[in-house]
Backbone as CSV, one residue per row, in Angstrom:
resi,resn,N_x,N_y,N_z,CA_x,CA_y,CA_z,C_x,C_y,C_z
1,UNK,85.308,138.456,52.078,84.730,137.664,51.028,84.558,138.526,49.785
2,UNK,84.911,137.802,48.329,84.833,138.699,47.364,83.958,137.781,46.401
3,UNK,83.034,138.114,45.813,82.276,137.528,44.363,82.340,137.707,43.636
4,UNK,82.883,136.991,42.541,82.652,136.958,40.937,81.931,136.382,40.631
5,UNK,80.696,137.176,39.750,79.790,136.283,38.915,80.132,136.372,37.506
6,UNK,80.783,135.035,36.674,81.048,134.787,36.170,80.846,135.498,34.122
7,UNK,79.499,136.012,34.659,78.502,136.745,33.459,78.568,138.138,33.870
8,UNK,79.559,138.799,34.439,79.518,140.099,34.632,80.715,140.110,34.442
9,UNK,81.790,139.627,34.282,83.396,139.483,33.733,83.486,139.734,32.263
10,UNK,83.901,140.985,32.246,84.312,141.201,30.617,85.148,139.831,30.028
11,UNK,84.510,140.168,28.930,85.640,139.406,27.885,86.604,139.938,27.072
12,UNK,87.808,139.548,27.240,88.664,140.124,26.486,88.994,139.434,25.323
13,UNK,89.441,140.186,24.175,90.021,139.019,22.996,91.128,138.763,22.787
14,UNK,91.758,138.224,22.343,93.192,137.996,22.449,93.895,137.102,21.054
15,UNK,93.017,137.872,20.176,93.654,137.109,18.902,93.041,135.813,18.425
16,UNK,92.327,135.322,18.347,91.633,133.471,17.772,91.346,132.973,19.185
17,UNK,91.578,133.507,20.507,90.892,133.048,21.811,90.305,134.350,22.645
18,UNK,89.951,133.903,23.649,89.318,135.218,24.330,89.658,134.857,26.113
19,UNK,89.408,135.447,26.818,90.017,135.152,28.335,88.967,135.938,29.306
20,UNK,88.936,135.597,30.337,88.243,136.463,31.418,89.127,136.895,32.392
21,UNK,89.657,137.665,32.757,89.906,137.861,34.034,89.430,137.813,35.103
22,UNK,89.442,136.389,35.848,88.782,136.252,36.832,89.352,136.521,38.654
23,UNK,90.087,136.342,38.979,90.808,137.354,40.281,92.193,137.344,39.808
24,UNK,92.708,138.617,40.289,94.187,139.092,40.340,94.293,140.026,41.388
25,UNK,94.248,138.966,42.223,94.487,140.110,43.430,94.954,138.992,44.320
26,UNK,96.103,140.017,45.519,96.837,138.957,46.332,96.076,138.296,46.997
27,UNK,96.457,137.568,47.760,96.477,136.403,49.038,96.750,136.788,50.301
28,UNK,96.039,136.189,50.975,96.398,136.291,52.706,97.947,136.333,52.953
29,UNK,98.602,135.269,52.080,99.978,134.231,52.356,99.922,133.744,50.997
30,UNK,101.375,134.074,50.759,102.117,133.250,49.334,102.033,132.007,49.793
31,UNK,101.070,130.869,49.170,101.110,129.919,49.806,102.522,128.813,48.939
32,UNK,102.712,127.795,49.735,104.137,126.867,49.849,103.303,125.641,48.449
33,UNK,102.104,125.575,48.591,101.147,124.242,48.240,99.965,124.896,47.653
34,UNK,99.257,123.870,47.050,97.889,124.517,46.730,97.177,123.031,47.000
35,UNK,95.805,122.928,47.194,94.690,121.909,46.664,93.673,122.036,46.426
36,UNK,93.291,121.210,45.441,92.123,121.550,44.997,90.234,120.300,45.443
37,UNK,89.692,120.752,45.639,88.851,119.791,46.360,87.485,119.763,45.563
38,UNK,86.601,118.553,44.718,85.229,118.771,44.469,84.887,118.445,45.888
39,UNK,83.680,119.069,46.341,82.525,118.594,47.031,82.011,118.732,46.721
40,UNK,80.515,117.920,47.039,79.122,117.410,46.880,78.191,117.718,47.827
41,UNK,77.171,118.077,47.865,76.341,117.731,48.982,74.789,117.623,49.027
42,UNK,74.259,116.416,48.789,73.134,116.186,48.125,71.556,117.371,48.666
43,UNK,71.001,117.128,47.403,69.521,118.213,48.028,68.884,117.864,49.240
44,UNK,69.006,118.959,49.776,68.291,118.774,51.047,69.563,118.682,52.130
45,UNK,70.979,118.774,51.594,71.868,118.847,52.913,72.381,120.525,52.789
46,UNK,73.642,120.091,54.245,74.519,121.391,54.385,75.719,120.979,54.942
47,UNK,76.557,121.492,53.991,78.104,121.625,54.619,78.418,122.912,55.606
48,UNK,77.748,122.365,57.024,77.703,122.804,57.986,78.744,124.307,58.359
49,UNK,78.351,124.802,59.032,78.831,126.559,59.383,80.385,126.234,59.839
50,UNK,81.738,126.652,58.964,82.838,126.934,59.704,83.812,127.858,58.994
51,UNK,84.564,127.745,59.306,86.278,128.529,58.633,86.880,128.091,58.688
52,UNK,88.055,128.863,58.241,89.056,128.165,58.038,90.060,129.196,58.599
53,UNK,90.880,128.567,59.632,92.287,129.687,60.252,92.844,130.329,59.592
54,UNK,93.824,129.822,58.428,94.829,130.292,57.666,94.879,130.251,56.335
55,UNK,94.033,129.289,55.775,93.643,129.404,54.302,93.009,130.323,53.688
56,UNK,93.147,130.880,52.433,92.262,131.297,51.432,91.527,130.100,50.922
57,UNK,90.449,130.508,50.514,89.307,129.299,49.870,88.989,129.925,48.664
58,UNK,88.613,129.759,47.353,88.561,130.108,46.319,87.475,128.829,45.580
59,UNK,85.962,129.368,45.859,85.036,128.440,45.294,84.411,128.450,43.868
60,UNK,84.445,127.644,43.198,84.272,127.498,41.674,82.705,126.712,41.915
61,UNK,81.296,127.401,41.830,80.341,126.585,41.901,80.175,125.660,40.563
62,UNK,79.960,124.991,40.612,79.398,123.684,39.422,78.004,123.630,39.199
63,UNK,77.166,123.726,40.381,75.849,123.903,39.888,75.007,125.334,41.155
64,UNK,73.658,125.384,40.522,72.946,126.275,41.512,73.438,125.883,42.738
65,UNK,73.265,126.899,43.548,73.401,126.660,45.024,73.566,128.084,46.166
66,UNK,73.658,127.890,47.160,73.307,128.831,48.680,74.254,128.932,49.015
67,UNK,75.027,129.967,49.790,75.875,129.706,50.466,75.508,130.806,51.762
68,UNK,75.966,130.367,52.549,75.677,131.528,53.958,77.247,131.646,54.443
69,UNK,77.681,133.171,54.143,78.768,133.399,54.921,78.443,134.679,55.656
70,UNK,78.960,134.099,56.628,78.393,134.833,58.275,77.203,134.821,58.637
71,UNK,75.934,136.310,58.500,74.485,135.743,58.884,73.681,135.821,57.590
72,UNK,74.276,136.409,56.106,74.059,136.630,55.151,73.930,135.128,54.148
73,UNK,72.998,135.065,53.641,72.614,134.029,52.421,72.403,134.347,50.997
74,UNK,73.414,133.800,50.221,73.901,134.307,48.705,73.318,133.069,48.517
75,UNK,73.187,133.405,47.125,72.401,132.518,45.707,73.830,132.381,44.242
76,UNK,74.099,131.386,43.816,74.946,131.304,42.943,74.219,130.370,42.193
77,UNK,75.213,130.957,40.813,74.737,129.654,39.394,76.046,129.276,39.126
78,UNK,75.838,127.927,38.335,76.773,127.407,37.798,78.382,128.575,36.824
79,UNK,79.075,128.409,37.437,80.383,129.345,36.823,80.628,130.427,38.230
80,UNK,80.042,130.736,39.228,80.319,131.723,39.811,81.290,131.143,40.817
81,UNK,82.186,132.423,41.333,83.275,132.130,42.034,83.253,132.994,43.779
82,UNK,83.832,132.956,44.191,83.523,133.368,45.771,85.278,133.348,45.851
83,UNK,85.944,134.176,46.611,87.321,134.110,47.352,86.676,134.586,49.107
84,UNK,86.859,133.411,49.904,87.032,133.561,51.743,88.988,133.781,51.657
85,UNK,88.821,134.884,52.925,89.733,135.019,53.439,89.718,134.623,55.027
86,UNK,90.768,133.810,55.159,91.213,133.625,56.764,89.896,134.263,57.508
87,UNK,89.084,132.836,58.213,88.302,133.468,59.358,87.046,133.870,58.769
88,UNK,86.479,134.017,57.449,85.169,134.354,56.387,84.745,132.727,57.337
89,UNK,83.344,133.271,58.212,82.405,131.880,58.483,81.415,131.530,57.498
90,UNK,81.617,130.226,56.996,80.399,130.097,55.777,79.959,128.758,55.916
91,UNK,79.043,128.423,54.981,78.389,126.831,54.954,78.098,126.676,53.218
92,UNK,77.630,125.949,52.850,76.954,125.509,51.366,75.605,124.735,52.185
93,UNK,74.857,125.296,51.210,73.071,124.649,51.041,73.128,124.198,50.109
94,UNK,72.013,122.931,49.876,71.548,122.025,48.699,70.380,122.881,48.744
95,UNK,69.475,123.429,48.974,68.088,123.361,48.541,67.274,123.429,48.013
96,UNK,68.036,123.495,46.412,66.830,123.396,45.410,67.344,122.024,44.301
97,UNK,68.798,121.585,44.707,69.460,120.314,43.929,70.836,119.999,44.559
98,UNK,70.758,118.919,44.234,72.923,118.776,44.682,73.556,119.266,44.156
99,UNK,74.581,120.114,45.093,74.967,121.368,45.040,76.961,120.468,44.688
100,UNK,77.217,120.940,43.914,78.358,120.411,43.687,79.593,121.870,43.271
101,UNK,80.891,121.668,43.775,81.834,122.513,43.528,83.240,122.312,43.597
102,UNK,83.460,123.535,42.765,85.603,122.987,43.535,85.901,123.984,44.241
103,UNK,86.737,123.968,45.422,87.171,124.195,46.720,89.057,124.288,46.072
104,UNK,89.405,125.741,45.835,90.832,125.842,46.078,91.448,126.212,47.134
105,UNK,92.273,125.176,47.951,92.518,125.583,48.885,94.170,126.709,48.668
106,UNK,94.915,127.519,49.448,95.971,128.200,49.413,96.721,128.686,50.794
107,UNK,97.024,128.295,51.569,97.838,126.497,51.442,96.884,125.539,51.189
108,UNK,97.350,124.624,51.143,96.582,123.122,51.039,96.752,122.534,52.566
109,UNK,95.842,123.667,53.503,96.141,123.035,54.948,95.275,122.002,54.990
110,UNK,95.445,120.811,55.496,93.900,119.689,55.782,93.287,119.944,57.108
111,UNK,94.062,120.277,58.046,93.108,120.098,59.463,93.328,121.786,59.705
112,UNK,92.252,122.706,58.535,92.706,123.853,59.313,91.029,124.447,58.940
113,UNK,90.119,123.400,59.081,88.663,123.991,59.509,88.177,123.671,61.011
114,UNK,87.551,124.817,60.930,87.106,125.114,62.490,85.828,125.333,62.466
115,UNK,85.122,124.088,63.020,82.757,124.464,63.108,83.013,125.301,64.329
116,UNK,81.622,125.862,63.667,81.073,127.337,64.012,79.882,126.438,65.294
């Protein structure tokens, strides 16, 4: 598992725009597909403990929120990013609001989560 918090990413300039470099670094697997997924999960829930076999996951939070990967519990704000690799066990917490995000998957496997 790797974290980017979004406010610790230099800025670079680049002439009348500016850019972040936010990951450049390989992949498990050159993936064939990509998808991309919002989830939701209202205050007071959890997108229950699992992994994923063969995917990279690449999470874009949208708002505050928890996440527990493995026995460890992280705190994120809105803009921060997370990369799981193959087999990273994690969940999302609501517990202070609905916790909303985007989910890149790499492949775009659908049946390749596994509860913990």
């Amino acid at each position: 598992m790797k974290i980017i918090r979004l406010n610790e990413v230099p800025v670079e300039e680049r002439g009348g725009y500016s850019i972040k470099r936010l990951f450049t670094e390989k992949l498990s697997k050159n993936p064939d597909n990509v998808g991309f997924y919002e989830t939701t999960v209202p205050q007071g829930g959890v997108c229950g403990h699992h992994y994923h076999e063969q995917l990279d996951e690449i999470i874009m939070f949208l708002t505050k929120a928890q996440m527990r990967v493995e026995d460890k519990i992280h705190s994120f704000v809105q803009g921060d990013i997370v990369i799981l690799k193959p087999g990273d066990k994690h969940e999302f917490i609501a517990k202070e609001c609905e916790l909303k995000l985007i989910a890149v998957k790499l492949p775009n496997i659908v049946e390749d989560k596994v509860k913990v």
